[in-house]
C-alpha positions as CSV (number, residue, x, y, z in Angstrom):
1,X,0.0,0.0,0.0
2,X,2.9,2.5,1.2
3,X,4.4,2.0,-2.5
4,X,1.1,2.8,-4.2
5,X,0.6,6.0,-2.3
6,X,4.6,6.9,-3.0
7,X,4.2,6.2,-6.7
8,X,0.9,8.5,-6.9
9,X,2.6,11.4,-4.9
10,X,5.2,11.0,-7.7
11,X,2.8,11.1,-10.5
12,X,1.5,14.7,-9.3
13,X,4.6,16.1,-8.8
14,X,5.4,15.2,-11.9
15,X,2.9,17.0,-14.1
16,X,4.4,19.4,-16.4
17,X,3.2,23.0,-15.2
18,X,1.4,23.9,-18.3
19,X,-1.2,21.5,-17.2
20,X,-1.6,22.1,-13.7
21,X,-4.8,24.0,-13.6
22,X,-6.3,21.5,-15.6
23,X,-6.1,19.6,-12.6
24,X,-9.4,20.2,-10.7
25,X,-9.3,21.2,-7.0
26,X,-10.4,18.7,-4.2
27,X,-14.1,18.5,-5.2
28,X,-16.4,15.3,-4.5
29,X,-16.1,13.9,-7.8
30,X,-20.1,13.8,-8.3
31,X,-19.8,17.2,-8.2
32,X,-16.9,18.2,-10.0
33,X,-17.9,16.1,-13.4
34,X,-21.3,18.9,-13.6
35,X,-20.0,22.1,-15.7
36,X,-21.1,25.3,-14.1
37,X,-24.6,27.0,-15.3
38,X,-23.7,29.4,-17.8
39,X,-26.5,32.1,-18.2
40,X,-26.8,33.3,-22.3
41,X,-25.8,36.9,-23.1
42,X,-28.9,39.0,-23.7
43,X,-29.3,39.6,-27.2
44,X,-29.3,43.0,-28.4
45,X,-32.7,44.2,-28.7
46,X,-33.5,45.4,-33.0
47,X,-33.9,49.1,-33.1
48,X,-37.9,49.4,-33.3
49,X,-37.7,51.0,-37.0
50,X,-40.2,53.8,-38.9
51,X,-40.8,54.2,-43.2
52,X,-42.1,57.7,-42.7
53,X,-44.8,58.8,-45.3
54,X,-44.6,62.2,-46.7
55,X,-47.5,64.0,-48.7
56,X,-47.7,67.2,-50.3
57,X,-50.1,70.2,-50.5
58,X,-53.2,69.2,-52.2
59,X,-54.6,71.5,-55.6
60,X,-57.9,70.1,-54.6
61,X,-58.9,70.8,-58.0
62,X,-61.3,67.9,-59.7
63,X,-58.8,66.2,-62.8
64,X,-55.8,68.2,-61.9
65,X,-53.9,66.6,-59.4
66,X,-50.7,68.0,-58.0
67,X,-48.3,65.1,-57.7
68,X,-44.5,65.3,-56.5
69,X,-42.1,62.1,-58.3
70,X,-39.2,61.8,-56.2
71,X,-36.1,59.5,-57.9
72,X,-33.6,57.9,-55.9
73,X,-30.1,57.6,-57.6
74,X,-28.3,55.6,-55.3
75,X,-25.2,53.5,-57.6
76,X,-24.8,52.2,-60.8
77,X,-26.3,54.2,-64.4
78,X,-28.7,56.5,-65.1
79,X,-31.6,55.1,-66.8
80,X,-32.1,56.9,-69.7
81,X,-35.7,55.8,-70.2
82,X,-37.0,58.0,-67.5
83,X,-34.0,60.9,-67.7
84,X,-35.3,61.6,-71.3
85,X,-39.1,61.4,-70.4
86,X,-38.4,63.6,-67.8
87,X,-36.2,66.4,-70.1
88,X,-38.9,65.8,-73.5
89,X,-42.2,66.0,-71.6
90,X,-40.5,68.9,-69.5
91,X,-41.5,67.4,-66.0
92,X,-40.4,68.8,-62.8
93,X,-38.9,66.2,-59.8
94,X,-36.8,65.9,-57.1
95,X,-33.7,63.6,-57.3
96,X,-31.8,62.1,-54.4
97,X,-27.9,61.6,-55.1
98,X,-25.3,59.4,-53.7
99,X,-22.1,60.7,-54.0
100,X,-21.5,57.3,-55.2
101,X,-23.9,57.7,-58.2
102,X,-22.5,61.3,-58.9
103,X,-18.7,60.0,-59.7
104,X,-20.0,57.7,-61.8
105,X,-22.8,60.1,-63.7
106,X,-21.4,62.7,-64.8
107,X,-22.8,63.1,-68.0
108,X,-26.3,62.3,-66.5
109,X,-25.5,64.9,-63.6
110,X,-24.5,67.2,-66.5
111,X,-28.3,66.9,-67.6
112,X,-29.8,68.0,-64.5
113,X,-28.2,71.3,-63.9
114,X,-28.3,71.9,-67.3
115,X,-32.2,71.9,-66.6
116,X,-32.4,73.5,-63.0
117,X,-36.0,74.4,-63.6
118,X,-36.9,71.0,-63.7
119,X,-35.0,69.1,-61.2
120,X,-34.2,69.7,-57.6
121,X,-31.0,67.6,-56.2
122,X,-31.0,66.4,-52.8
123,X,-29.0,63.9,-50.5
124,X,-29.4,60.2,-50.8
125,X,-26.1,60.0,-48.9
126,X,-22.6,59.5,-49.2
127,X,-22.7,55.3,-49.2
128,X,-26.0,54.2,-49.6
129,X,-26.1,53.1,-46.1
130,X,-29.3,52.9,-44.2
131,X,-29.4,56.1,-41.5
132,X,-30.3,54.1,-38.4
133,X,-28.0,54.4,-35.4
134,X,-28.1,51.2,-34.0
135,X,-26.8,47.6,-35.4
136,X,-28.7,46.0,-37.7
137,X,-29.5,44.5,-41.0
138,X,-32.2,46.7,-43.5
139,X,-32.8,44.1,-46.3
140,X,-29.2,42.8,-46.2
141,X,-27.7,45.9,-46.1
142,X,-25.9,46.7,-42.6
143,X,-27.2,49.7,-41.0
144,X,-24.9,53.2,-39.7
145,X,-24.1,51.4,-36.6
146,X,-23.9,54.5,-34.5
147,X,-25.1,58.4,-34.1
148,X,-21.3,58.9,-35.0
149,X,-22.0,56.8,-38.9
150,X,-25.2,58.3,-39.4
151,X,-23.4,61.9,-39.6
152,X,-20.7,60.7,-41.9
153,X,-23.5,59.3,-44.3
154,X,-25.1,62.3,-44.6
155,X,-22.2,64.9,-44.1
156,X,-20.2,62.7,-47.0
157,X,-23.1,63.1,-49.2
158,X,-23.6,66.3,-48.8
159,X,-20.3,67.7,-49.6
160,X,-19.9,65.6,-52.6
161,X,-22.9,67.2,-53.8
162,X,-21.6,70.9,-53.1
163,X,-17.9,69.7,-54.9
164,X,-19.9,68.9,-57.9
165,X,-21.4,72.0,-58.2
166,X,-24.8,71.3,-57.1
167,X,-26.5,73.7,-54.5
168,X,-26.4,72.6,-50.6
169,X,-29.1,70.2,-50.2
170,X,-32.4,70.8,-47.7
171,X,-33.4,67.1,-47.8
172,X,-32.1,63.9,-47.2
173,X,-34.0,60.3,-48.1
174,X,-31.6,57.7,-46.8
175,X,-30.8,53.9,-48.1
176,X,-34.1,51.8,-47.8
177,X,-35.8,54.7,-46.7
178,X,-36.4,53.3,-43.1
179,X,-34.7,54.9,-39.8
180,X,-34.8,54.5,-36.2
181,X,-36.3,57.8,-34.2
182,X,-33.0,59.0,-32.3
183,X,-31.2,58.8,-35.8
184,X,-34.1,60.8,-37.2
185,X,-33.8,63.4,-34.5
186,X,-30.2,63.3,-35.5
187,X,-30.8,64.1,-38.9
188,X,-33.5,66.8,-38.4
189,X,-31.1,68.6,-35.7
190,X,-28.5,69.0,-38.7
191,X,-31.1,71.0,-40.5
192,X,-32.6,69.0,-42.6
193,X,-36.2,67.6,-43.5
194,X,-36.3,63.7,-44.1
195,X,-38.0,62.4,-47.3
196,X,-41.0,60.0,-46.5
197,X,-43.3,58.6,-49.6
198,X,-46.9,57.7,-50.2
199,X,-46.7,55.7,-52.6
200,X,-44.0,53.6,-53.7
201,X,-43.9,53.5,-57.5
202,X,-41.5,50.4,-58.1
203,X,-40.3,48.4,-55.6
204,X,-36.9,49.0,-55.1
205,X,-36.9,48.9,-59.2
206,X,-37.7,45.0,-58.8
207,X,-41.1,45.0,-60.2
208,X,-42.2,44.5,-63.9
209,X,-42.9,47.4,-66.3
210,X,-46.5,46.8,-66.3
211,X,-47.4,46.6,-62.2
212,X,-45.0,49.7,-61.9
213,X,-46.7,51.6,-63.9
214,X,-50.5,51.0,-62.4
215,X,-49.2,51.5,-59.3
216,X,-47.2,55.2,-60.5
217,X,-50.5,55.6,-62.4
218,X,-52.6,55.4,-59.3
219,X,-50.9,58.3,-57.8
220,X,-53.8,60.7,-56.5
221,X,-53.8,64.4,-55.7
222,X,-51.0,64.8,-52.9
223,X,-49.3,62.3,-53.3
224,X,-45.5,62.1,-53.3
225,X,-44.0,59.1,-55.5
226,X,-40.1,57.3,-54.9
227,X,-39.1,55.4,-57.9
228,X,-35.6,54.8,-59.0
229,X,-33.5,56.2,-61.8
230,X,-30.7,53.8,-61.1
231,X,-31.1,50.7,-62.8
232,X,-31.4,51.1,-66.6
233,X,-31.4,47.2,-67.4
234,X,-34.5,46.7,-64.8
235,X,-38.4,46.3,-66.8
236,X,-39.3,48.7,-64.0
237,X,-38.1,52.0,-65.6
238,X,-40.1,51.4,-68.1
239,X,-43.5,51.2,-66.7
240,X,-41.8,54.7,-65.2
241,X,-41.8,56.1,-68.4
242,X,-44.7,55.0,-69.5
243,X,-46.6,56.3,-66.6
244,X,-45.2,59.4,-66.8
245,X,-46.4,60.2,-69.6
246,X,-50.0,59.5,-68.9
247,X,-50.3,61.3,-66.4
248,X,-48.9,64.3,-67.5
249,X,-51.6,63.2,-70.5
250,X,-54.4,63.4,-67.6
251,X,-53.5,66.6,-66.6
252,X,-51.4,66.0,-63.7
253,X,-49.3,68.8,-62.3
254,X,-46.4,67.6,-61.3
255,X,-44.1,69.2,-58.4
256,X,-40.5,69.2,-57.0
257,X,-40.4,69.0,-53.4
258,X,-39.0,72.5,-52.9
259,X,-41.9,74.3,-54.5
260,X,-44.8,72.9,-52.5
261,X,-45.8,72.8,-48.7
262,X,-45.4,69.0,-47.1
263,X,-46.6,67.3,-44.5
264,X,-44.6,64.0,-43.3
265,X,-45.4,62.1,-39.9
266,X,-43.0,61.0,-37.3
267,X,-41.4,64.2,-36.6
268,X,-39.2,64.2,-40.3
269,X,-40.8,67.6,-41.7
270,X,-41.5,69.0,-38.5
């Protein structure tokens, strides 16, 4: 017995002294062999997020409705189906520039101040990412992060705005159009009024040409339309077109942003 106990004292001195607090302290087996309770992190709680709606001022005149089309250009090409309806028909709307869309636009943005009565450029951002200042995902597309984020993205688009010789913008419309509330008291307390919608005329430019334009089409008197001018390969900017013209065929009066009172909910024109 005297050697067994000798040859285990051995054994523990032994141990190399990497692996010494692998060795577990003088616990009743039974209990040592149990791993400890480990209570789960919280999980971060999703920003509770708002897709304000934005109208305009009414003619209230029977068959002439007053109607403001808003574009978003936020990367990629100018579709030239709408930008020539637009210029040809001679109908007025408000555009909303990254400054990732202006580098690669020039000839397009070259168009729009050569027709300053028509079009009024404001600030989709500087990145095309959404304005809300927490964490999160908006459609696949990773949100500001933080209060800090939320100011670059709008500060960066602005100033690439004002370098390409456009006017300092009054109104920003950020990515996916959805925000959290403190980003847009953060947003309003730079001076600007946030750009809402009432009817949204093609889906992200995702839908067909014929659904985009019935639901452009069904645009009544007040209303303020977000479509894009982004995507020229996409069957949506046609149905843009298209609807364009008949309702300027219909009498429609058609508005920029800047030239009309509005009324948008959740404290963005207020």
């Amino acid at each position: 017995m005297n050697r067994i106990l000798l040859a285990s004292a051995f054994l523990l001195v032994s141990i190399p002294a990497a692996f010494a607090d692998g060795i577990p302290s003088a616990v009743p087996a039974a209990v040592s062999s149990v791993p400890a309770a480990v209570s789960p992190a919280p999980k971060a709680s999703a920003p509770k997020l708002v897709e304000p709606h934005l109208h305009i001022a009414r003619s209230n005149i029977a068959g002439h409705a007053r109607i403001a089309l808003t574009f978003d250009a936020c990367m990629g090409q100018a579709d030239e189906r709408i930008l020539s309806t637009l210029v040809g028909e001679r109908i007025p709307a408000t555009i909303f520039v990254t400054a990732r869309w202006l580098k690669r636009n020039p000839a397009a943005l070259a168009v729009f101040l050569q027709n300053s009565d028509l079009f009024e450029l404001e600030n989709h951002g500087e990145n095309h990412i959404p304005a809300v200042d927490t964490p999160t995902l908006i459609y696949g597309i990773a949100s500001a992060g933080s209060p800090q984020a939320v100011r670059q993205e709008v500060e960066g688009g602005a100033a690439a705005m004002v370098a390409a010789g456009i006017p300092a913008p009054h109104w920003f419309r950020g990515s996916t159009a959805k925000y959290d509330h403190s980003a847009i008291g953060e947003i309003r307390a730079m001076g600007y009024r946030i750009a809402g919608y009432s009817v949204n005329g093609d889906g992200g430019s995702l839908l067909g040409a014929v659904i985009t334009e019935k639901r452009i089409a069904s645009a009544k008197d007040g209303d303020v339309v977000i479509s894009h001018i982004n995507q020229p390969t996409h069957a949506a900017g046609e149905g843009v077109a298209k609807a364009l013209v008949d309702l300027k065929a219909k009498g429609t009066e058609f508005v920029r942003l800047e030239d009309v009172e509005d009324m948008g909910d959740d404290k963005t024109t207020e």
